[in-house]
N, C-alpha and C positions, 0 to 999 in steps of 0.2 A: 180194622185193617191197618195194617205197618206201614209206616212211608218208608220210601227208600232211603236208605242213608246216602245222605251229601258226599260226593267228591272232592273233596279239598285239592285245588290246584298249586304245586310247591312251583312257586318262581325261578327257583333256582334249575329246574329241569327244561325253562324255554329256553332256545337256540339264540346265543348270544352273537351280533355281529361279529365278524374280526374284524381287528384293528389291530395298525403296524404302523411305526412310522416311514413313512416313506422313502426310500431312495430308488432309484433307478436301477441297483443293483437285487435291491428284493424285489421289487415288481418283477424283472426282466424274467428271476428263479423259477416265478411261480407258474405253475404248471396249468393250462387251460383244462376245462373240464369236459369231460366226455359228452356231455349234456349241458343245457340250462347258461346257467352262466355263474359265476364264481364274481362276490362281491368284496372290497379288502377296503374298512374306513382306515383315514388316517388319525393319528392320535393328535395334531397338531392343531389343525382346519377343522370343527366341526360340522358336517353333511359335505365334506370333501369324501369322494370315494373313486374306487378304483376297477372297473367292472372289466370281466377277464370272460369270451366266449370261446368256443370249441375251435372256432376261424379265425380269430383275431389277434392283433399285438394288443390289446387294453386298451381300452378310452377311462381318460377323467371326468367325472361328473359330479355336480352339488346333489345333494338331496336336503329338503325341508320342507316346512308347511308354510304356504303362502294364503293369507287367507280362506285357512282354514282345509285347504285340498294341498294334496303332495305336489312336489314341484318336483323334479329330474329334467336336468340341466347340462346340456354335453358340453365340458370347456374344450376339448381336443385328444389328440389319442396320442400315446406315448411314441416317442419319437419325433415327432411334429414338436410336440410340447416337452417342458421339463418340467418335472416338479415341481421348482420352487418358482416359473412361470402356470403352471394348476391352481399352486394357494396363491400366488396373489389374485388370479382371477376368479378363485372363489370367495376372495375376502369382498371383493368390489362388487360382485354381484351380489352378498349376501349384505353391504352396506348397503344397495340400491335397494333388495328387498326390506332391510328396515325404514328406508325410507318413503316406500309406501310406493315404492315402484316398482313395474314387473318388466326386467329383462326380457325375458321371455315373451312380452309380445310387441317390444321392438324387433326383435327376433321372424318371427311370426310376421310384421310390417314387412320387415325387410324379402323374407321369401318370397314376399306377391308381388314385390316391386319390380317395374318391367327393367328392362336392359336396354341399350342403345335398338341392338341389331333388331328386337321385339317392338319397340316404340317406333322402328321406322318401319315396320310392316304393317301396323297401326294407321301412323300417318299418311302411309300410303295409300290406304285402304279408305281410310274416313273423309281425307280430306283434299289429298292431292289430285289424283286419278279423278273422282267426282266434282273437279273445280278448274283444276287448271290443264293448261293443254298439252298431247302427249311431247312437245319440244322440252316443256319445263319438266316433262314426271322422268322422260330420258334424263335431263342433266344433272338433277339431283339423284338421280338412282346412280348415275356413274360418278359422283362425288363420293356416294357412300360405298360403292365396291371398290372404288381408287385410294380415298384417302382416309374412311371414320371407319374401314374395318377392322384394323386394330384395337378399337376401344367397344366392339360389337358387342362384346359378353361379358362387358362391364354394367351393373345395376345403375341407373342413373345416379342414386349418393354414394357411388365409388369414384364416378366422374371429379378430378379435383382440379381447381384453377390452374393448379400450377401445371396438373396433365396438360392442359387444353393447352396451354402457351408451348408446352414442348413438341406438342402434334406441329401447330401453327407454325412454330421455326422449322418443324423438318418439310412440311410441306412447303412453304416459303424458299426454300434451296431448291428447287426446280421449277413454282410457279408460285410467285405470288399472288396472282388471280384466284388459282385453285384454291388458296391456303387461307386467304379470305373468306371465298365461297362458302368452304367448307366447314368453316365456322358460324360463318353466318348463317347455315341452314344447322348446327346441330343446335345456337340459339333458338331457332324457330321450334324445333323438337323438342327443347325445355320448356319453351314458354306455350306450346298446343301441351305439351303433359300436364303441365299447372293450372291449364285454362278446362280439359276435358277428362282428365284422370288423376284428379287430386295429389299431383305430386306436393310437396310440401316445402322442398327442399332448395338449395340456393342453384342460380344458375353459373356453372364455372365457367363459363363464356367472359361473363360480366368485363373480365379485369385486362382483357387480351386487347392490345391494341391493333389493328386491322396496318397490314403496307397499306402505301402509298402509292395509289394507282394512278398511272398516266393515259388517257384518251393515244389511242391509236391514232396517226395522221395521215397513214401511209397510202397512197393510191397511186395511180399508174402516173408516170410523167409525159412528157412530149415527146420526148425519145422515147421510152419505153412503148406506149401505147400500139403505133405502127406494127414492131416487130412482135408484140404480143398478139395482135390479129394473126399477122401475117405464119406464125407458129402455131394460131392455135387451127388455121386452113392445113398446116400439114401435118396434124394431126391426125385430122380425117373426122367421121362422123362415126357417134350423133356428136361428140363433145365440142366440134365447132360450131355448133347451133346452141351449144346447151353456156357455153361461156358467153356467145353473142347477146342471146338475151339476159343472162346475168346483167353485162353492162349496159342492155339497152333499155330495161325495164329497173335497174337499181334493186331486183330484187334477192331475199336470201338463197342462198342454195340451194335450201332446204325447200324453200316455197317453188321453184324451178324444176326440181328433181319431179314434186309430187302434184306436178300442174296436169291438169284432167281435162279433156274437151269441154264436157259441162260445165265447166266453169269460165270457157272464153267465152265471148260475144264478139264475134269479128266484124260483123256489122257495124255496131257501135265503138268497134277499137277498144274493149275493156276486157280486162281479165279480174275475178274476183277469186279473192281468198281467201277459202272460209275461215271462223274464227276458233275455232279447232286447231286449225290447223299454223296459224299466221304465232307472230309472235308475243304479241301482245294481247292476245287472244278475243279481239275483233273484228268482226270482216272489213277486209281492205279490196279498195277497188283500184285497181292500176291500171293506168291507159296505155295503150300499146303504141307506140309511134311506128313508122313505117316500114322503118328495117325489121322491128319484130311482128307487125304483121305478115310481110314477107318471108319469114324465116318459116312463123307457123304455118301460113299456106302452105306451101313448097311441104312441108313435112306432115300437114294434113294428106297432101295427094300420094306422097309416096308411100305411106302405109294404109292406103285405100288397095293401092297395088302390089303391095307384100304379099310372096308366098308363103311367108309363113304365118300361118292361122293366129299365133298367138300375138304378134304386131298387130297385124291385120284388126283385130276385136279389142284390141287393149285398149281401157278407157283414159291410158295416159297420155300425153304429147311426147316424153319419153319413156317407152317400154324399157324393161331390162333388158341385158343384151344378152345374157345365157337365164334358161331358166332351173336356176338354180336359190333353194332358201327359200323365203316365205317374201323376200321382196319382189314386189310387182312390176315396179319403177328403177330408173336408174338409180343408180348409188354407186358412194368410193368415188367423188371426183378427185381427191386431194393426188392422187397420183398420175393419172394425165395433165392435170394442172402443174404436177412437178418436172413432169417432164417437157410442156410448153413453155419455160418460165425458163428453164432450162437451156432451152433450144434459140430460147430470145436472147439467153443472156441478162435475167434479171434476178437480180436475188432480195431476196425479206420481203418474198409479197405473197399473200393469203387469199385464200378467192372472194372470202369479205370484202379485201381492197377492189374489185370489181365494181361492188355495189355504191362504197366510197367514193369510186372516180365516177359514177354516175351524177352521186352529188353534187361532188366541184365542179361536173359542166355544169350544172344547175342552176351553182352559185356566179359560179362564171358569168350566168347569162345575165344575172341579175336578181335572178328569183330572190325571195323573200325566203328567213330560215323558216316561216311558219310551212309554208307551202313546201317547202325540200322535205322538210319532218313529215309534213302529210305523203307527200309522193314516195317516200323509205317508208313510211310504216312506223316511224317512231311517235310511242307512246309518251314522252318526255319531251319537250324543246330541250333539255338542258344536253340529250343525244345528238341534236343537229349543230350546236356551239361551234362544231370545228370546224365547219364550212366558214364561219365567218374569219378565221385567223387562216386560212392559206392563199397561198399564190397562185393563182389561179388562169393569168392571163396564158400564160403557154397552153395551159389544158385543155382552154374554151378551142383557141387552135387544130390542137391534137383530136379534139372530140368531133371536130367538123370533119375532117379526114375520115375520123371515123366512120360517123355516119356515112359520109360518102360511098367508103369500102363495102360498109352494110349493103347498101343501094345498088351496088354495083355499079357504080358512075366513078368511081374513083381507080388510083394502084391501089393493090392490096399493102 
């Protein structure tokens, strides 16, 4: 039986790449293809190529064998790129693949690398929300919608030192508190990504040097005090109840807004705050002296006898006043407060400073700063400092009166 005769394969009949050298005026010529995609090496760059689709203006691409498998390599697409920026980036990557390293999966690192805006939905999620309390996961959530969303959809090693310092000065031109803050948390985000998501890379925070922050001193004076009662009675209610115990208890706002029956003991003159809730995020117990007992009675009874259902059953000492939103409780003092402050004739004062002049009677009387730090709530002695450098005698004064007016034994 015959064997078939052999096929001799003539080399010169396989389909040869094209090759051109390149300018931007021949690539631009060349004509996309109806199908598939149209390939054009350069004669200069070897595995420099120029790949041309049905949709496209061209992209530049290496092609070689790296360890033994093809390598296709996009350096950018025409236009973006020029030419004679293609060959040098195919010389550098084709030096790094001689030197026994793969581009391509720094490449590859880089794509899975999270981003700012991805890392704080992370950190959100992992660590914040599950640890600390909703005061702290608010203020850091409004750092990052106010001030680090510009750098949102940057990969973390695109973050570069000298970015961070230019954030920091433009933040710093309207608050140096915030501009602080706000570094100092996207720090903590570098260093949880290096601690739980192997980041690798440097922290650009590192080299910024943080303003110079000065402790607030400001609380109501001797003068002041008086006409700030007496403004915040003509106000009206609840917010003359809701300021009164601000200063009569030294507590936050925030802890006042969201004060619940369940949690007074009037008997005992105490009100606890849970640790959820408080600021340092452990329960605080705070004694209620007489004008604020008196305040909360009074306003226990009168929402016993509300007609309306939803006062009536709220389990807060302040209800919201429309219901309206998902808040339960008051909220938005900063604008009746602007306008008693207003009415007093007092200006640069905050309704922190409330909780402040609670202090310097405190201090006035003699108390100890450990005990003033215990009765605010402060987590640090080094928060209660300022009571020991003010003046305080006029206060102690002013604070008596106060009380008085509380009581109703006084003028207003």
């Amino acid at each position: 039986m015959s064997q078939p005769a052999l096929k001799l394969v003539d080399s010169t009949t396989r389909k040869r790449p094209r090759r051109t050298g390149f300018t931007k005026t021949a690539l631009e010529r060349l004509a996309p293809p109806d199908t598939g995609e149209t390939l054009v090496y350069d004669t200069k760059v070897k595995g420099l190529c120029f790949r041309l689709r049905p949709s496209s203006t061209g992209s530049f691409y290496l092609y070689r064998k790296h360890r033994g498998r093809p390598i296709r390599m996009k350096l950018g697409t025409l236009g973006d790129m020029t030419v004679e920026k293609a060959r040098k980036a195919a010389t550098a990557a084709i030096s790094e693949f001689n030197a026994g390293r793969d581009p391509m999966a720094d490449r590859r690192t880089e794509r899975g690398e999270l981003t700012i805006g991805e890392l704080w939905k992370v950190y959100l999620a992992e660590h914040l929300e599950p640890r600390c309390s909703p005061r702290t996961v608010r203020a850091e959530s409004g750092l990052v919608k106010k001030h680090l969303k510009t750098i949102s959809t940057r990969r973390l090693s695109d973050v570069s030192p000298a970015m961070v310092k230019r954030l920091h000065a433009k933040i710093g031109t309207k608050s140096k508190t915030s501009a602080n803050r706000s570094i100092q948390l996207l720090r903590r985000l570098y260093r949880y990504a290096a601690r739980h998501h192997g980041h690798e890379g440097r922290i650009p925070t590192a080299g910024v040097e943080l303003f110079r922050e000065h402790a607030r001193e400001r609380f109501l004076s001797a003068d002041e005090l008086p006409r700030f009662l007496e403004a915040a009675d003509a106000e009206g209610q609840p917010w003359s109840d809701f300021f009164r115990l601000c200063l009569a208890t030294g507590a936050r706002r925030s802890d006042v807004q969201a004060r619940r029956w369940a949690d007074l003991d009037l008997p005992a003159r105490r009100w606890s705050i849970p640790g959820v809730q408080s600021k340092n995020g452990r329960t605080m117990t705070v004694p209620l002296t007489a004008p604020a007992v008196e305040i909360v009675t009074r306003r226990k009874a009168e929402q016993a006898d509300a007609e309306n259902d939803r006062i009536r059953e709220s389990e807060y000492v302040f209800p919201v006043l429309r219901n309206k939103g998902k808040a339960a409780h008051l909220s938005q003092p900063a604008r009746p407060f602007a306008r008693i402050c207003k009415r007093a004739k007092i200006k640069g004062a905050t309704i922190h400073d409330l909780c402040r002049t609670c202090g310097a009677f405190l201090a006035a009387s003699g108390v100890s700063l450990p005990i003033i730090g215990k009765a605010l709530g402060h987590a640090d002695l080094r928060a209660t400092q300022i009571y020991a450098r003010l003046d305080l005698d006029p206060v102690a004064a002013a604070m008596e009166g106060a009380s008085a007016a509380m009581n109703g034994k006084g003028a207003k």
